[in-house]
C-alpha positions as CSV (number, residue, x, y, z in Angstrom):
1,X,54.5,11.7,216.6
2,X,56.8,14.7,216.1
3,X,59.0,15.3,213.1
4,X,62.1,13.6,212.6
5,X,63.5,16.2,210.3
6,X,62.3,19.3,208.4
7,X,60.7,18.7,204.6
8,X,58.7,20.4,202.1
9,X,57.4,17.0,201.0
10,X,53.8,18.1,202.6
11,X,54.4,21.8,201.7
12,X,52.2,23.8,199.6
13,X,54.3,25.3,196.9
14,X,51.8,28.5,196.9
15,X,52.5,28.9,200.5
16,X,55.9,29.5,200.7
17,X,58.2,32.2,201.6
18,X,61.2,33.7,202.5
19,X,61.1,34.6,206.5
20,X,62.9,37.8,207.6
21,X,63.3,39.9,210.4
22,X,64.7,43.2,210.8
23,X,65.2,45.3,213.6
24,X,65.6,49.4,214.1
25,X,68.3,49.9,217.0
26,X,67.7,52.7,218.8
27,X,70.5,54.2,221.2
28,X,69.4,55.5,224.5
29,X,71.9,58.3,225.6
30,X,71.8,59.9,222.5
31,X,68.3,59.4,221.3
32,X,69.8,57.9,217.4
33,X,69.2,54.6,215.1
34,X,71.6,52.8,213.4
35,X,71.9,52.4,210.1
36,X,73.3,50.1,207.7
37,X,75.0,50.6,204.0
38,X,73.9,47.4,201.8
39,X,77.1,46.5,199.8
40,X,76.4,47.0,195.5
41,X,77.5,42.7,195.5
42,X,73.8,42.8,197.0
43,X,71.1,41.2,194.9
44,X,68.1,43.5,196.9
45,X,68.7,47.0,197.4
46,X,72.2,47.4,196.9
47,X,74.4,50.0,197.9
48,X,71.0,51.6,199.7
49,X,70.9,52.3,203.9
50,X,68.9,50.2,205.7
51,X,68.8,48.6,209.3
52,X,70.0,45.1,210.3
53,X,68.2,41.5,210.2
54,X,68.3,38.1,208.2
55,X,66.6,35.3,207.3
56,X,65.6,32.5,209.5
57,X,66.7,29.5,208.0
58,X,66.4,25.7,208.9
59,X,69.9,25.2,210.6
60,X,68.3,27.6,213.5
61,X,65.4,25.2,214.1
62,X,67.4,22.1,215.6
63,X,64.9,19.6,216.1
64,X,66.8,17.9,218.7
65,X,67.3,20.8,220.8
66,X,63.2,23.0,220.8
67,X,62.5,25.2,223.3
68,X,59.3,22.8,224.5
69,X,57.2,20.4,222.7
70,X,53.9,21.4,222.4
71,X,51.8,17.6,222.2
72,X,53.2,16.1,219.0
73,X,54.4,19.6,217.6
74,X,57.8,21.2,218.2
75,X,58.4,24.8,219.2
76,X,61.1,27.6,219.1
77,X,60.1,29.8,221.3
78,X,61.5,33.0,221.2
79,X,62.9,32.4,217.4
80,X,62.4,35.8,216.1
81,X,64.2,37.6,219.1
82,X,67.1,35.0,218.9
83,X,67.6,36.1,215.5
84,X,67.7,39.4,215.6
85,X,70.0,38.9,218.2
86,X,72.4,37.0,216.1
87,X,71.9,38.9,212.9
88,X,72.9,42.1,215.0
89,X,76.3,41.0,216.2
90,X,77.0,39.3,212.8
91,X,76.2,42.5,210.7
92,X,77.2,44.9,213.3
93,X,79.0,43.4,216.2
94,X,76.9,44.9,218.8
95,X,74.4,43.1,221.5
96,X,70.8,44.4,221.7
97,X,68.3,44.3,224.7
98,X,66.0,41.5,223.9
99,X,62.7,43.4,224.3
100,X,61.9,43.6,221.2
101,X,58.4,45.8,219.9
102,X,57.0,45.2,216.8
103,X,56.8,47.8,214.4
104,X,55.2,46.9,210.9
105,X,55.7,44.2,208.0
106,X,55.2,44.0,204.1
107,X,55.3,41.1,202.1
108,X,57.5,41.6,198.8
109,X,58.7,39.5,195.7
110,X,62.3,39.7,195.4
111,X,63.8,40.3,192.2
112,X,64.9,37.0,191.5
113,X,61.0,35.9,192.1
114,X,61.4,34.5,195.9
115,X,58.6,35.8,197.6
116,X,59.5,37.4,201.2
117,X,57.3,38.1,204.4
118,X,59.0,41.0,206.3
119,X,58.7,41.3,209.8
120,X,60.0,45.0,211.4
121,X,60.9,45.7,214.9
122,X,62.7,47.9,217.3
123,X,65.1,47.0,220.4
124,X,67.4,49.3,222.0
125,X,71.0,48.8,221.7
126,X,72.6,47.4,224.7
127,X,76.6,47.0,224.1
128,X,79.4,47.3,221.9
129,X,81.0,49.4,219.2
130,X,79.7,49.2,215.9
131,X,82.0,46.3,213.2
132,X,80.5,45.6,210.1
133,X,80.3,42.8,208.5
134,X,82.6,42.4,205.7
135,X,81.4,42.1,202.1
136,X,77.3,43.2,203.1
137,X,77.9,46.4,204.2
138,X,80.5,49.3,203.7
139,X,79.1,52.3,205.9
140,X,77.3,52.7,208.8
141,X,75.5,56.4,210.8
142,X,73.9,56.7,213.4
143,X,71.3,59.1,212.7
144,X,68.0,60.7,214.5
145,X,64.8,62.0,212.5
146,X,65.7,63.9,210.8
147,X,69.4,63.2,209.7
148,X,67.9,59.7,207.8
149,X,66.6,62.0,205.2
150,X,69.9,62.8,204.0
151,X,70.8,59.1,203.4
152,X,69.0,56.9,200.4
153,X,67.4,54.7,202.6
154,X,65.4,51.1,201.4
155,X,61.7,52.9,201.3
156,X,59.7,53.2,204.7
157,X,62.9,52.9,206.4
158,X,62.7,56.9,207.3
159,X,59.3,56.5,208.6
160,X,60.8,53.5,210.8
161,X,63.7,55.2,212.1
162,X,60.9,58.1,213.2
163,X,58.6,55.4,215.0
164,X,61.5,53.6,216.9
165,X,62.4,57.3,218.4
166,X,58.8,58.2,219.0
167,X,58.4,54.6,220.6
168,X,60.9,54.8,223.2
169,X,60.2,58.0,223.8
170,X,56.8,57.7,225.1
């Protein structure tokens, strides 16, 4: 029988973590990526560039509404896209093309002691001019290659920015 609702009840405690995607944008015509200035109000890496993306939380798997059902289990296909999606036009008010490519992850502990598993990937931006989200962010650059090493990035975030270029490239 599928579930009725989403619960920890059955949940290992040791097995639990923080889901986040983030995705490098990388702009066609002039061959740039977007970054991102993290407000100082933010508990990791404030006031630091880095590149948009969230968390997926519960509200986004409604149970009444999957993708398909998969025997007794339910699925969201597609999840990770749709949320990089979202967390794009909410931070930055653009669309992105929904080919995503995978780039790397890291698994982290937050200072607070939540532990996070980090997904990175690139799309190309698609539409719109660039509106940030008030209260996360405070600045935003386009840059290429070799402009992100003038801005104090989040770590690895320079190394990103240089793979989403070389990626669409090719």
């Amino acid at each position: 029988m599928p579930a009725e609702k989403i619960s920890l009840q059955n949940a290992k405690e040791d097995k639990l973590f923080y889901f986040v995607a983030n995705v490098v944008i990388y702009r066609e015509e002039d061959g740039r990526c977007l970054l991102l200035k993290r407000s100082e109000r933010e508990k990791v890496h404030p006031g630091k560039y880095a590149v948009p993306g969230g968390k997926l939380e519960w509200q986004n798997l409604d149970l009444k509404n999957p993708t398909r059902m998969n025997g007794d289990v339910i699925d969201f296909e597609n999840a990770v896209g749709d949320l990089l999606k979202r967390e794009v036009m909410e931070e930055a008010g653009i669309e992105i093309d929904g080919r995503i490519k995978y780039i790397n992850s890291v698994a982290f502990v937050r200072p607070d002691g939540i532990p996070v598993i980090l997904v990175k990937f690139a799309a190309k931006y698609k539409s719109g001019e660039v509106k940030l989200e008030k209260e996360s962010f405070t600045d935003f650059v386009w840059v290429n290659k070799e402009e992100v090493k003038n801005y104090e990035c989040i770590r690895g975030i320079h190394e990103e920015i240089e793979e989403t270029i070389n990626l669409f490239l090719t």
